[in-house]
C-alpha positions as CSV (number, residue, x, y, z in Angstrom):
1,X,15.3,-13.4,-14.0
2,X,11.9,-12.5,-15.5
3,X,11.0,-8.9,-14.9
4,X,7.3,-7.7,-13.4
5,X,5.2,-5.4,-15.7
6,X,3.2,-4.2,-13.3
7,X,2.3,-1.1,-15.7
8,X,0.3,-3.5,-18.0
9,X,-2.0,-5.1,-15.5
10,X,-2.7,-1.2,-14.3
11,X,-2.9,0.8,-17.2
12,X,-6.6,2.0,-17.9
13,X,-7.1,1.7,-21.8
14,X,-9.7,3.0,-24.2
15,X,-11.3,-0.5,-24.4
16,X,-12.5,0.1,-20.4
17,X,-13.9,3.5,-21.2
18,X,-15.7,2.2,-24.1
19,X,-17.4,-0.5,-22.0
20,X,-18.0,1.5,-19.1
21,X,-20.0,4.5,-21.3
22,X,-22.1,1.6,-23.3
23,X,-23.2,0.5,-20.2
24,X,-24.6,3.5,-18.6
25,X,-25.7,4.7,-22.3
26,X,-27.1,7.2,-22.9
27,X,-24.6,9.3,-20.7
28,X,-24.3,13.0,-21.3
29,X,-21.0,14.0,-22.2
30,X,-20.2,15.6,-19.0
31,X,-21.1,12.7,-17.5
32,X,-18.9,10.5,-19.6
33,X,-15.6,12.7,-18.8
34,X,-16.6,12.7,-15.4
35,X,-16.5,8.7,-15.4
36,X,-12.8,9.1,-17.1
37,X,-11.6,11.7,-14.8
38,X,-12.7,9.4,-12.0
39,X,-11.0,5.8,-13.7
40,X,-7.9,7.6,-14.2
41,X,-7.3,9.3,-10.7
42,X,-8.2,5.6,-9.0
43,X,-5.6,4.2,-11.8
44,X,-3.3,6.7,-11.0
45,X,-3.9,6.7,-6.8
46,X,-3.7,2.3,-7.7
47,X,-0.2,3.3,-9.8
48,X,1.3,5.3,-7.0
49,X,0.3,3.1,-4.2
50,X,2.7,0.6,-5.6
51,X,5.1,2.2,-7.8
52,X,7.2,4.6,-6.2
53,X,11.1,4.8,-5.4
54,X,10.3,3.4,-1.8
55,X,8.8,0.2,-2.8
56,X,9.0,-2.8,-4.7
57,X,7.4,-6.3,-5.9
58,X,9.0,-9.3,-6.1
59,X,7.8,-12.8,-6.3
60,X,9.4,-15.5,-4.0
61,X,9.3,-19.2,-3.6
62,X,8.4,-20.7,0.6
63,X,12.4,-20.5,0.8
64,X,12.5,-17.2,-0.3
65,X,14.0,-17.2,-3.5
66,X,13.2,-14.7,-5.6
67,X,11.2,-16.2,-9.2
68,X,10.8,-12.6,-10.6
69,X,10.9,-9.0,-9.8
70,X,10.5,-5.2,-10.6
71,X,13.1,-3.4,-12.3
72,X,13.8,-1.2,-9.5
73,X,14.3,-4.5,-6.5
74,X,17.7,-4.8,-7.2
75,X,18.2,-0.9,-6.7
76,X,16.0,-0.7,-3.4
77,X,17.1,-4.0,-1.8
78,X,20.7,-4.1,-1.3
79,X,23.6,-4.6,0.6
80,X,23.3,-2.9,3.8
81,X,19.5,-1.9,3.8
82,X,19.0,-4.3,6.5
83,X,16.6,-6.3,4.1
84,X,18.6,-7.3,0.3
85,X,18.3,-9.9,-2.4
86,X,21.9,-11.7,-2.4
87,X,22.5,-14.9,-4.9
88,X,19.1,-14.5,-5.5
89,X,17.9,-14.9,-2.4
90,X,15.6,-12.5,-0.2
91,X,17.8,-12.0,3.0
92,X,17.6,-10.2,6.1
93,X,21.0,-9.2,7.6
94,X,19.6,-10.1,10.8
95,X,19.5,-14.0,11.4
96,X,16.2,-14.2,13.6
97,X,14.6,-12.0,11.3
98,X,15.3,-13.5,8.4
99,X,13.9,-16.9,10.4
100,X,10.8,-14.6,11.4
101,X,10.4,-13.8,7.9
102,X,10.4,-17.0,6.7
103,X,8.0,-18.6,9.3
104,X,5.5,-15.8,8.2
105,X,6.1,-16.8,4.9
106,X,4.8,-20.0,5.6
107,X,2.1,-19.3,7.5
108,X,0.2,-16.9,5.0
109,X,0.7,-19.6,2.4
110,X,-0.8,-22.3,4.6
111,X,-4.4,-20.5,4.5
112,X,-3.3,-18.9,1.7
113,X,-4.7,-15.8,3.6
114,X,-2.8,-12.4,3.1
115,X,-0.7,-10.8,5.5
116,X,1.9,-8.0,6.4
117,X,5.0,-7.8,8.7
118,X,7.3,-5.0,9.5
119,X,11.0,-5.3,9.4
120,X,13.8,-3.2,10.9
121,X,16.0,-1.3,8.4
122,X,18.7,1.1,8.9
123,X,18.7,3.7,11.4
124,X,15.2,5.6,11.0
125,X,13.9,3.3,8.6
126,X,11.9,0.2,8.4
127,X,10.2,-2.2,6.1
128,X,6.8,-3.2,5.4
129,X,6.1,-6.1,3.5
130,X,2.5,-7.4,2.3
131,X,2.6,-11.5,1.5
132,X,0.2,-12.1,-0.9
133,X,-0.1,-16.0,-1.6
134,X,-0.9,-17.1,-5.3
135,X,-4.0,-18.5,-4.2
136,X,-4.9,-15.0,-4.1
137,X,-3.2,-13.8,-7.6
138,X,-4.2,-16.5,-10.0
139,X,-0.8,-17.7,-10.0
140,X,0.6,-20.9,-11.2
141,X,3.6,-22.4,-9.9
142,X,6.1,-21.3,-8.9
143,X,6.1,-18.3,-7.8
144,X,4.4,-18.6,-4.6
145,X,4.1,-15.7,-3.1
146,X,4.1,-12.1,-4.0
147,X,5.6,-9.6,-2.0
148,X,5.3,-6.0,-1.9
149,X,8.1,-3.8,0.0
150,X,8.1,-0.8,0.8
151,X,11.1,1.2,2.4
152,X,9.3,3.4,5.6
153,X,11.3,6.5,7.5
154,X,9.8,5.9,10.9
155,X,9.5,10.1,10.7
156,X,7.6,10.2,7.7
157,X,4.2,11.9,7.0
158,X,1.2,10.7,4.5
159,X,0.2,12.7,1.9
160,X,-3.2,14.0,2.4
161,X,-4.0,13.4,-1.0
162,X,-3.0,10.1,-0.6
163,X,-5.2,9.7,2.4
164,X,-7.9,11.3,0.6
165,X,-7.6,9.2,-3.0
166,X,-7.1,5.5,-1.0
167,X,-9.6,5.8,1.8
168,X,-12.3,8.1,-0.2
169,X,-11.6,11.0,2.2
170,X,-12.7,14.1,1.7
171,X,-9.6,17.0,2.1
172,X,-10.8,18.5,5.5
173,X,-11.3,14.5,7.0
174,X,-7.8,13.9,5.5
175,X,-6.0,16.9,7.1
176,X,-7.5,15.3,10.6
177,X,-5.9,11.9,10.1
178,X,-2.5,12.9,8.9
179,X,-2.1,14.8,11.7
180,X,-3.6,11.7,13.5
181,X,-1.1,9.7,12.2
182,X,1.7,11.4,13.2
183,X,0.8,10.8,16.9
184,X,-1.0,14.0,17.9
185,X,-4.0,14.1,20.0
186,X,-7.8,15.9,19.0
187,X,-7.0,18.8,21.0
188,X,-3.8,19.0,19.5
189,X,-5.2,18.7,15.7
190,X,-7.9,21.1,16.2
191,X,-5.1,23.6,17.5
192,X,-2.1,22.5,14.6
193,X,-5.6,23.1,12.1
194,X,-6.9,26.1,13.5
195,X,-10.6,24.3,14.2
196,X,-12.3,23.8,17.0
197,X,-12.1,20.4,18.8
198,X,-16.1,19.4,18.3
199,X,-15.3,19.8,14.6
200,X,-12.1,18.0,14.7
201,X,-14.4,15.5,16.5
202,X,-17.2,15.3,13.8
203,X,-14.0,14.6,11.1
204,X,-13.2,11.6,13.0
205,X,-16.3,10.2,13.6
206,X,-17.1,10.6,9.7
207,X,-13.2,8.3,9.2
208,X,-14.4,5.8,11.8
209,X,-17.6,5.5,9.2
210,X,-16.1,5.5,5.8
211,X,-13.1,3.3,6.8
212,X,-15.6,1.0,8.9
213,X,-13.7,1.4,11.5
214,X,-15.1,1.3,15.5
215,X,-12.2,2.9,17.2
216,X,-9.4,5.0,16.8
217,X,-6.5,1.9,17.0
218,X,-8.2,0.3,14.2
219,X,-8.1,3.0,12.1
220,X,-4.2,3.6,13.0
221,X,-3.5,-0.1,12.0
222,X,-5.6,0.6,8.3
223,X,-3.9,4.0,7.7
224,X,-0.5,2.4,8.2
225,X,-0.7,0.6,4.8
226,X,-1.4,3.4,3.2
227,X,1.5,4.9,4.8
């Protein structure tokens, strides 16, 4: 089964840099390592997104059979996981999820328009997986889908830097939404922050802007793919 290399497609290489400092030439040299500070922490913030030792890519067929995958699927999706590839197969141990799965399957790649769906796991854990149909990816055929997966503990809590790196946060506005995110209310983050709740207030309203979000449930719905 071929193997993804999704390092390749997200390495940033010296050819980029050169491009990127003839076209804003001439560029003082602080400004030129500046530009490659701020390529390689988006590369990297890209890199960790969707390469850690919670998640996985795998690309799948409308029946679910798995065309090719990263190294680490086999390790992540396994017997007793609640989601696994068996005979080659992607397979939830559930039956109507598995169906569920499937339909969803087929009804991203109908308007070959993205989507995500969350799975149950084991105990404490769950699964979120982001269809991505190769209208989308300048795939061929087969595969026809891509999926990413990534293993979630219901308990778990973002990384501010995270936050901060993926939705162009700034550390204070980050610190607001984590604690957001884990279900508390202003009052309660101004308290857990040691600010005051108008302050709190003004960090939120300057999320609902950058994220181009209009209300608070929106923004919960975005910040859970990052999570």
């Amino acid at each position: 089964m071929e193997m993804l290399d999704v390092f390749g497609d997200l390495a940033v290489g010296d050819d980029g840099l050169t491009i990127a400092q003839e076209s804003l030439a001439p560029m003082p040299a602080a400004g030129i390592v500046a530009l490659d500070d701020a390529m390689n922490s988006d590369a990297a913030a890209l890199i960790e997104y969707l390469l850690n030792e919670e998640t996985t890519v795998i690309a799948v067929d409308v029946d679910l059979n798995v065309r090719c995958q990263m190294s680490n699927a086999a390790t992540l999706l396994k017997e007793g996981a609640g989601l696994s590839i068996r005979d080659g197969q992607l397979m939830h141990q559930d039956p109507d999820v598995h169906q569920g799965l499937r339909s969803r399957l087929a009804k991203a790649l109908a308007p070959g328009m993205p989507c995500a769906v969350v799975l149950p796991g084991t105990w404490g854990h769950a699964w979120h997986v982001v269809i991505t149909p190769e209208a989308n990816i300048s795939f061929s055929t087969p595969p026809r889908a891509v999926l990413r997966i990534e293993r979630r503990h219901i308990f778990r809590r973002p990384e501010v830097e995270t936050l901060q790196n993926v939705l162009r946060l700034s550390q204070a506005e980050a610190r607001v939404l984590s604690e957001l995110i884990c279900g508390h209310s202003v009052i309660e983050c101004a308290t857990l922050l040691d600010l005051s709740v108008a302050t709190v207030r003004k960090h939120l309203a300057a999320i609902l802007k950058k994220t181009c979000c209009s209300r608070q449930s929106e923004l919960m719905r975005l910040a859970s793919i990052v999570m």
